[in-house]
C-alpha positions, 0 to 999 in steps of 0.5 A, a space after each residue: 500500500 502507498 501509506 506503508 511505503 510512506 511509513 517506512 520512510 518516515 520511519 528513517 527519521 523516527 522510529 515512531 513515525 506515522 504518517 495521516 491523512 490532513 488538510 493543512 490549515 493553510 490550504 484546506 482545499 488540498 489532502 496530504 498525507 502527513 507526520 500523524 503527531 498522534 504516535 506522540 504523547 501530545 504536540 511535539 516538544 521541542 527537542 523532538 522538533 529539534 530532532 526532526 529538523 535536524 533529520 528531517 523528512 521534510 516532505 512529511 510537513 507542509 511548511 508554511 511556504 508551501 501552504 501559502 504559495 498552493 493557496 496563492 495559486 488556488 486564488 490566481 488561477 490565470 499565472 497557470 492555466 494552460 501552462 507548464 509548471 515545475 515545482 523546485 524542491 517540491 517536497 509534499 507537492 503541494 504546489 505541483 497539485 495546487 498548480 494542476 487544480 488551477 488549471 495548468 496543462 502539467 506540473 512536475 514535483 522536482 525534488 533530490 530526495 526520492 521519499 519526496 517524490 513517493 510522497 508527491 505520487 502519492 498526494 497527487 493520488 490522493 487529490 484525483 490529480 496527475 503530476 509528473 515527479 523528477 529527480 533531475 532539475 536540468 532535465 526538468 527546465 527544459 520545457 516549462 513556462 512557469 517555476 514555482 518554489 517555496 522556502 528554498 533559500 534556506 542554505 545560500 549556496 541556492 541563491 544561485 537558483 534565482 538567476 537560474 531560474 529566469 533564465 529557463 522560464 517565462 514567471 517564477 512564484 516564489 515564497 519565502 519565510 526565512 530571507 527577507 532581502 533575496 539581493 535580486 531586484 527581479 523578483 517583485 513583491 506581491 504578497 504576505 502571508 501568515 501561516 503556520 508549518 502543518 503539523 506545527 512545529 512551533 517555529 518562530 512567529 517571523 517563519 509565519 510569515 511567508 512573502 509571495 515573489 513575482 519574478 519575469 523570465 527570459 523564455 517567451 
């Protein structure tokens, strides 16, 4: 069954890990199955927070980024109706899905961890829709229109990925909880929005809010 293969591989992380399905309270229009706190005595406390950021299973929470860009794309449907989309380091693939149900002509969950992209089939399952899932971003750009990407500034050697990115694309959506000065004036704001990591993980109140970022692309 799908759900055991995701146990299992939450599993690499906690040894008690479950995974449930939920609506993310920051975009209820879309199913995942997720990190069930429930096999815990309560909410997570911190240090086991710690131990699962440490190590963490990131597709097994929809960070408050993803929540805010699926639902920045639910609320904007044109930036990608009949268009083609890739989802950079997808994780759960919310975006890819929320994409997809907003009408894009197709949606690819790019993530290096292979758990990532079980968890996107996975989800996608789970919502009646069909993306595509890859491993290989090089591959990946070479015929998209639209990028979407959430919280993936976390580590400065990816800064690079924003010129990257135009040059392979026609408008990225970017949204980003953690770098409040992307040092590239392309990318425009559009949006703040707050919302909380699902199932949540206690994060600072300044990780709540998540800054949605238009940028133009060199593909016509």
């Amino acid at each position: 069954m799908i759900k055991n293969k995701l146990i299992q591989n939450i599993q690499k992380t906690l040894s008690k890990g479950d995974v449930a399905i939920t609506q993310p309270a920051g975009c209820p229009d879309i199913s995942l199955y997720l990190f069930n706190p429930d096999v815990l005595e309560g909410p997570l406390s911190h240090d086991e927070a710690q131990a699962v950021v440490a190590e963490p299973a990131y597709w097994s929470f929809c960070w408050a980024s993803g929540q805010a860009l699926a639902r920045y794309i639910l609320n904007n449907p044109e930036l990608v109706v009949g268009k083609r989309v890739l989802d950079f380091g997808a994780g759960s693939a919310i975006v890819a899905i929320a994409a997809v149900k907003a009408g894009a002509k197709s949606a690819i969950a790019c993530d290096i961890d292979p758990d990532a992209l079980d968890a996107a089939y996975a989800n996608a399952a789970l919502n009646d829709v069909t993306i595509e899932v890859s491993d290989d971003l090089d591959k990946s750009l070479g015929d998209v229109d639209v990028i979407v990407a959430a919280d993936v500034l976390y580590d400065p050697e990816n800064m690079p990925f924003l010129t990257r990115f135009k040059q392979a694309s026609s408008l990225i959506i970017l949204a980003d909880s953690r770098v409040k000065n992307l040092g590239d004036d392309d990318y425009a704001l559009q949006d703040v929005i707050t919302c909380r990591t699902w199932p949540d993980l206690h994060e600072f109140e300044e990780f709540n809010q998540v800054r949605i970022y238009h940028a133009k692309g060199e593909r016509v």
